[in-house]
N, C-alpha and C positions, 0 to 999 in steps of 0.2 A: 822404330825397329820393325821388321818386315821377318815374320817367321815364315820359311819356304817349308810348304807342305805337302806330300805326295800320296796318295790315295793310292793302296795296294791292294785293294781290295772293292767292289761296287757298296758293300756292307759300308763300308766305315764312312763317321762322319765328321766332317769339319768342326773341328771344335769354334766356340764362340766363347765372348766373355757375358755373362748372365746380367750383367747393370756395370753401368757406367763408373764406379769404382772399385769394380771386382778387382782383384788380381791374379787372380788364377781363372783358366779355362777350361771349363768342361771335357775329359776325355770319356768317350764312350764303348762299350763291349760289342764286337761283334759277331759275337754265337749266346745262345745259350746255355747258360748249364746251372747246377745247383751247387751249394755251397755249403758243406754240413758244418755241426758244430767243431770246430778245433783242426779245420780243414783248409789247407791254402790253395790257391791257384793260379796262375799265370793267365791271365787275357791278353790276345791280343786286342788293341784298338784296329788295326788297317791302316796305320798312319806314319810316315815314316818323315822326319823333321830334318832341315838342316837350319841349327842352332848356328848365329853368327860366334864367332872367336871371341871368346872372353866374357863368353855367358855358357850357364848350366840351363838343362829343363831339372827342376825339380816336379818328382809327381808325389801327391798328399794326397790323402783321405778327403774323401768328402764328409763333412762334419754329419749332418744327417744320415747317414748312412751310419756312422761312428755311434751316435747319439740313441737311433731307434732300434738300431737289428746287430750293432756290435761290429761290424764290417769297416775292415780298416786295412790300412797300406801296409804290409808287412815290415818292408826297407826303409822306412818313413823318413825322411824325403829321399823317394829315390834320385837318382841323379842318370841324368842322362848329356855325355857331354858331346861338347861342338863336331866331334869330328868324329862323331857314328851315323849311319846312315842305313840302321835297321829299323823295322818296325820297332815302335812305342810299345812296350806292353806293362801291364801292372800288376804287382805282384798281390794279391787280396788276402785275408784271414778275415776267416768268422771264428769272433769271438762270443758272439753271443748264442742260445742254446737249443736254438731250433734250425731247421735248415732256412736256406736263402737262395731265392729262384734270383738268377740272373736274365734277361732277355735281351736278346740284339738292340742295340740302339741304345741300351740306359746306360743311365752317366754314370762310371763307377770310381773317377777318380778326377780328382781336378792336377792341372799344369800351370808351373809357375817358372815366367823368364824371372834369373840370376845370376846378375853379375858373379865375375869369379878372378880371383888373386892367386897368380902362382908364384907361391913363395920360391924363392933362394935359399938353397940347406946348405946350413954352412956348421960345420961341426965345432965343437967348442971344449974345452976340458969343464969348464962352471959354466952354472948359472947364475942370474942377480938375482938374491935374496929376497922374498916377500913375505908379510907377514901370515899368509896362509903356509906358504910353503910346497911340502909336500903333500898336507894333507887334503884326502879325498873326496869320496862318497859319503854324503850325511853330513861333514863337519864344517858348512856351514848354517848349521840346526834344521829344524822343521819349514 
């Protein structure tokens, strides 16, 4: 697959995959700003994709980021589909309890191609019975 990518900006930069079994690609910020505790923000990347038919970008956390300073994707996994062709941008929250400098160029979220299924809604009076059922949150234990 060939992701077609357009640089909106002289800032932004081409994402890459960081090793030869990554799956997701480095997206990077391009301004700086701070990030308080319990405060979200919108970055732009400068980058603006066109995703072939029948694939999503999902954008995720980067785990180190998640891991040391609390900084995570708000929408998690955002989804960005084939047939937009605006800037990339990532929605951030700092969860953890001190502020968080951002700087142009660092990677604040990684991108992941996924395949994508569009169902057929077809309305129905029943459902087929399973032994879960109806039930929800928690009831399949700890």
């Amino acid at each position: 697959m060939h992701l077609k990518i357009k640089k909106l900006t002289p800032e932004a930069v081409i994402p890459a995959y960081q090793s030869s079994g990554a799956a997701g690609f480095d997206l990077h910020a391009i301004e700086d700003t701070i990030l308080r505790p319990g405060e979200r923000v919108l970055l732009g990347t400068g980058l603006a994709m066109a995703v072939d038919e029948g694939y999503e970008l999902q954008i995720r956390p980067r785990s180190g980021l998640a891991y040391k300073h609390g900084i995570t994707v708000l929408n998690t996994p955002g989804t960005v589909d084939s047939d937009y062709r605006g800037e990339i941008k990532v929605l951030l929250i700092n969860h953890g309890e001190e502020d968080f400098a951002i700087t142009q160029g660092e990677r604040i979220a990684q991108g992941v191609i996924k395949e994508v299924v569009q169902a057929v809604m077809v309305e129905v009076d029943d459902l087929d019975e399973t032994q879960r059922g109806e039930k929800g949150f928690g009831s399949t234990g700890r």
